[in-house]
N, C-alpha and C positions, 0 to 999 in steps of 0.2 A: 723733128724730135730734139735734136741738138738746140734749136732755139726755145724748145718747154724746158727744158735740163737746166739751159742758163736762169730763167727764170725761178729756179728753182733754189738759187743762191740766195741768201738772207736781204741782200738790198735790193734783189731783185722784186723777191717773194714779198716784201711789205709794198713793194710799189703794184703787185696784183692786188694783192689785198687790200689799198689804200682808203677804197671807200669803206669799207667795216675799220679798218682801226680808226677812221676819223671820225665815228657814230660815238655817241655819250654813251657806251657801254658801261656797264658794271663791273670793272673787273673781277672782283671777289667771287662772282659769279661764273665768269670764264675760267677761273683757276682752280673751282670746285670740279669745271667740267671739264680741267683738262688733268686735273688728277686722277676722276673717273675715269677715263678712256682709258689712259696708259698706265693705270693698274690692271685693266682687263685686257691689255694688248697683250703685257708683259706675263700676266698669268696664263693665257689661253698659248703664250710661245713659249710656255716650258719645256716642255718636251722635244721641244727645239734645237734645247741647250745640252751639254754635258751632265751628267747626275748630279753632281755635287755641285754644283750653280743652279739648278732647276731645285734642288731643295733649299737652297739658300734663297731662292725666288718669294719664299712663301711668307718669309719676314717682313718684305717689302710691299705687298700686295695687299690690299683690302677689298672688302664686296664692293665693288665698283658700279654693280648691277643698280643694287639698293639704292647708292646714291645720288645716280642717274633717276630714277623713280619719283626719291623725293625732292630732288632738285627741279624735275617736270611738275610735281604736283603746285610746288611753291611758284613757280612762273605759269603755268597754265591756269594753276587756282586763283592766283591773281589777278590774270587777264578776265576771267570769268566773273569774278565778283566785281570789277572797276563793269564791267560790260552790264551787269546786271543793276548796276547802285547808280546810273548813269543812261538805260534805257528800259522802256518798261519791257517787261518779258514778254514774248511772243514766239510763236514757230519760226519766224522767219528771223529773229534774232538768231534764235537757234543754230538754225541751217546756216547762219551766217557764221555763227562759231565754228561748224563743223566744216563748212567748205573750208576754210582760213585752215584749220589745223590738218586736214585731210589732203591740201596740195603741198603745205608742208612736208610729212612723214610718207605718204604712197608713192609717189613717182619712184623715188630712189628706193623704196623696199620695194616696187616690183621691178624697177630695171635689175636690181640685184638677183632677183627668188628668178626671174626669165635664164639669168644667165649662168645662175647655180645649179638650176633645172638642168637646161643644157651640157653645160661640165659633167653632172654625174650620168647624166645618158652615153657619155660620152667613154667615159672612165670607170663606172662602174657596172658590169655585166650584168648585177644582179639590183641594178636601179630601176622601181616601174614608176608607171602616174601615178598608182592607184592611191598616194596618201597625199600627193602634191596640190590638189582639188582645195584641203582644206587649210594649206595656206593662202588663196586667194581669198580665202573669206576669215581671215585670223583666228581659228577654229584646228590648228595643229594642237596646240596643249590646252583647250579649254574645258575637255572633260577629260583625256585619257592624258599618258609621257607621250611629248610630242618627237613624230619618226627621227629617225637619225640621221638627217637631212638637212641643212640650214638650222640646225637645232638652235644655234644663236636668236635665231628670231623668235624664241618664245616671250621674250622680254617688251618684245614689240606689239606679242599680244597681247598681255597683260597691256599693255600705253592706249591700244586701242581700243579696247572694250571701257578701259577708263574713260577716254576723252566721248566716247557711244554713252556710256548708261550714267555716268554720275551725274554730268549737263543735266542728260533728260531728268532723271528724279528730280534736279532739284527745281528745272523750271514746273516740272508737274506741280510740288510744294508750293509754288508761286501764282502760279494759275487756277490749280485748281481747287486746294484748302486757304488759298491769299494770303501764305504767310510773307514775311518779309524775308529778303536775299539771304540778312543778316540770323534770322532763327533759320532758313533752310539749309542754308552751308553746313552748319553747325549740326543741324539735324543727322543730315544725312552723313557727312564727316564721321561723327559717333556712332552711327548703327552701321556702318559700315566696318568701322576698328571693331565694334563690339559682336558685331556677327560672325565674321573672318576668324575672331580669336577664340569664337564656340565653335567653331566649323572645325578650326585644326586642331583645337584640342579634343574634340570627339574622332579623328582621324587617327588622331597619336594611341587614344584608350583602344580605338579598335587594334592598331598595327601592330603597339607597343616598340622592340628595340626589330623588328621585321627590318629588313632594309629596302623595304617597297616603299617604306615611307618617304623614302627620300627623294623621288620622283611628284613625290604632291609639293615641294617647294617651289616647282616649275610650271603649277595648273595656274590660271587665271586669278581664279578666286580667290587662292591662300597668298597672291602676292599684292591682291590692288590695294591693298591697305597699308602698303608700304608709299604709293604716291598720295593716300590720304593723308598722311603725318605732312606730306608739302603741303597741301593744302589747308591743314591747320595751320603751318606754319605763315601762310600767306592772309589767312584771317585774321589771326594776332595782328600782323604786321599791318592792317588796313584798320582794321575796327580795334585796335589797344594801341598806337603809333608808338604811345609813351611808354608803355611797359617792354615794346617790341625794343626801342632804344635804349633804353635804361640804362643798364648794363649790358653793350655787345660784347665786352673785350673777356667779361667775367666766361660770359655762358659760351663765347669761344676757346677759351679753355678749358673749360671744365668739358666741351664733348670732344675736342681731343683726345681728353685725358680719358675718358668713356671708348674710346676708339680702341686709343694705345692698349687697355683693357681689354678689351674684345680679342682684340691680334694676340694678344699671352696668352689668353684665355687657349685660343686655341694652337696653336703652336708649340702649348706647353704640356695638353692633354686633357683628354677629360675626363681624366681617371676611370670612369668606370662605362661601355658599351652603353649600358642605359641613361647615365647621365650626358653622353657626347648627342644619341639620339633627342633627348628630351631637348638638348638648350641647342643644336641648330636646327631643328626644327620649329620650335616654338616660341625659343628666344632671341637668336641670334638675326636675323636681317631685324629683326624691331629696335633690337638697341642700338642699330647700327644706323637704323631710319631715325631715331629718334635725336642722336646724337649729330648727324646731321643735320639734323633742323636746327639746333642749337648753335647749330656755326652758322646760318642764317644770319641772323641780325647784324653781326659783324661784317660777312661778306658783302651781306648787298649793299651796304654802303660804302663799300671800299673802291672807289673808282677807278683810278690810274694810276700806276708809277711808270716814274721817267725814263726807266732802263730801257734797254733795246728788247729784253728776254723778256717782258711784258708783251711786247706784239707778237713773240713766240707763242707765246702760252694763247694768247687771243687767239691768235692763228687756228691752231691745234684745237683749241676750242671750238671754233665756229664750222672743223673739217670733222669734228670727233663722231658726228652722225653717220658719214657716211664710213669713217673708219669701222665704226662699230659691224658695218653691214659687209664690209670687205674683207676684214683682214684675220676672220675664221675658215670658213668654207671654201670662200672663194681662194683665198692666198694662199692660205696653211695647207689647206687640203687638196684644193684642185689642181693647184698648181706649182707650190714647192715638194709636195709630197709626190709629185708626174716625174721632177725632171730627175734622169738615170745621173745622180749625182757620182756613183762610184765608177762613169766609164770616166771621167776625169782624172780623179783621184784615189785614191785607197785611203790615204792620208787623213781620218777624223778630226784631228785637230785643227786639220785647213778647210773639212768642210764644213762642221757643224760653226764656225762663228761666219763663214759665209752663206751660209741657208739663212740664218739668226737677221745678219744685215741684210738679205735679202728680203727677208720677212718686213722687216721695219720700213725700207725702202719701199716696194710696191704697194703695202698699207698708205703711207703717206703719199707718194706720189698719185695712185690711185685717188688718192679721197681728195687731194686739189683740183683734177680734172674734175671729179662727178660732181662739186660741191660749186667750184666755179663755172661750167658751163651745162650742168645740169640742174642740181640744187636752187641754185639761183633762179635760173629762167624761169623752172616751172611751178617755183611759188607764185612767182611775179605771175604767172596767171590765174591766181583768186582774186586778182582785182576785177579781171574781167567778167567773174560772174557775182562776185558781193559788188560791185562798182561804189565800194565805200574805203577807198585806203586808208582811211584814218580812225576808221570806226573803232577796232581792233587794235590794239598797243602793239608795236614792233614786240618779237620772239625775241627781244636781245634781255 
């Protein structure tokens, strides 16, 4: 233990990581994804903190969710269309996409859901199987609010119903009406934003300021159109290069400044019940998708800087998966929230910023193990059943 702890030291920790910082990464890209992560670390350990620091939280925080969404659609959408414009379409292309992305993401969402399982069998009296069934088939929130259980992972199912139904439609487009990659993407892209946004606004007419409504921003279907806006943003960027380049530095600002906007927006009120319902439900993760997209063109060409805090942010980036899957349920709940903090102390001000560190701590610590000798190994085996390593673009 003492010799993982050492390693856990800054000159230690890049020399673990040596072979990912030495990869032509993108940085731009790492640092989209490592200000996702730890704005939803930092949000989901509010309540961690003292009051008046857990409300001052809220200024610093953004939908982290979202931009995880359209940061996938933009890299998976990418991989997809270089895959498709480079080989002809077939099933077995297909299944070659899905293995590749399915050793990816599953190992580590089921090591997690086994041992989240377990914890609350364990700790909660009143925990059964009977809703656990439909996390193994990512079918928790795809029609109904998913239990309150691992609830983190409904974002996981929206990724996978993505990475399952959009593929298929569009190779269907491709095989079986023979349109080309370039009119399918595109197709289905748009009827896809364009259905989702009749879907939820006939949700909203029925619900109105109801506050049931607010559990349909967690189904399936009213979120996957948030990893579409990546996916346009990865079409532009392939089939328009020029226009994709043009102006990065413009349109990087300007969805900052779209961001910064969103965050006043609501922080500062929304005046009226029916108008806070109206615009996050119907508005709010879009402009937030959308403005992300816009820091695209500038990020992904942003490759490296020299500082050492660049191989942080990388770091923290390439762990932020497995953070994502740890450091709610498992950390927060099953295990800072277990231990009898008050036979220690009585003293609140010495415990809640040591619960706080401890949170951050086993998050991170956590997520280098699983990422390092989990993560890793068992992508490494989709080679062995696509037996094509290069077919597929590295996930970097």
């Amino acid at each position: 233990m003492k010799s993982f702890l050492k390693k856990l030291r800054p000159a230690s920790l890049y020399a673990l990581f040596s072979d990912e910082l030495n990869q032509d990464r993108i940085f731009g890209l790492d640092l989209l994804r490592f200000f996702a992560i730890t704005t939803v670390v930092i949000g989901h350990g509010a309540n961690l903190l003292p009051q008046k620091i857990a409300d001052f939280q809220k200024y610093i925080t953004f939908d982290g969710v979202s931009i995880f969404f359209v940061l996938s659609g933009f890299l998976i959408g990418g991989i997809l269309i270089k895959q498709l414009e480079n080989n002809k379409a077939s099933f077995s292309l297909l299944l070659d996409f899905w293995i590749r992305r399915w050793f990816r993401t599953l190992p580590a969402y089921f090591l997690i859901l086994i041992v989240v399982t377990i914890g609350y069998k364990i700790s909660d009296p009143s925990f059964t199987f009977e809703d656990i069934g439909k996390y193994y088939i990512f079918c928790q929130n795809l029609f109904y609010q998913a239990p309150p259980y691992f609830r983190e992972s409904w974002s996981l199912c929206v990724e996978e119903w993505f990475y399952f139904t959009i593929p298929l439609l569009i190779f269907a487009l491709i095989t079986v009406l023979k349109l080309s990659p370039k009119i399918s993407v595109i197709t289905i892209s748009l009827s896809v934003i364009f259905l989702v946004t009749f879907l939820k606004y006939q949700i909203y007419m029925d619900y109105g300021e109801n506050s049931e409504l607010y559990f349909y921003h967690q189904q399936v279907i009213y979120r996957i159109d948030n990893i579409i806006y990546g996916v346009l943003g990865a079409y532009v960027s392939y089939y328009y290069s020029k226009i994709w380049n043009s102006i990065p530095l413009l349109l990087f600002i300007t969805g900052i400044g779209i961001i910064i906007i969103e965050k006043a927006i609501e922080v500062t009120g929304y005046h009226s019940e029916s108008f806070a319902v109206f615009y996050y439900y119907m508005l709010a993760h879009t402009i937030i998708s959308i403005s992300t997209v816009l820091l695209l063109p500038f990020l992904s060409n942003f490759r490296k800087i020299k500082y050492k805090i660049g191989n942080l942010i990388t770091i923290i980036s390439l762990i932020s998966y497995s953070m994502y899957l740890t450091h709610e349920s498992l950390i927060r709940i099953l295990i800072i929230k277990n231990i009898p903090w008050t036979d220690f102390t009585k003293n609140y001000n010495i415990i809640l910023p040591t619960i706080y560190l401890l949170y951050w701590t086993l998050t991170l610590t956590l997520s280098v193990l699983i990422y390092k000798y989990y993560e890793v190994p068992t992508t490494r085996l989709r080679e062995i059943f696509t037996g094509k390593k290069s077919r597929i673009l590295n996930d970097k």
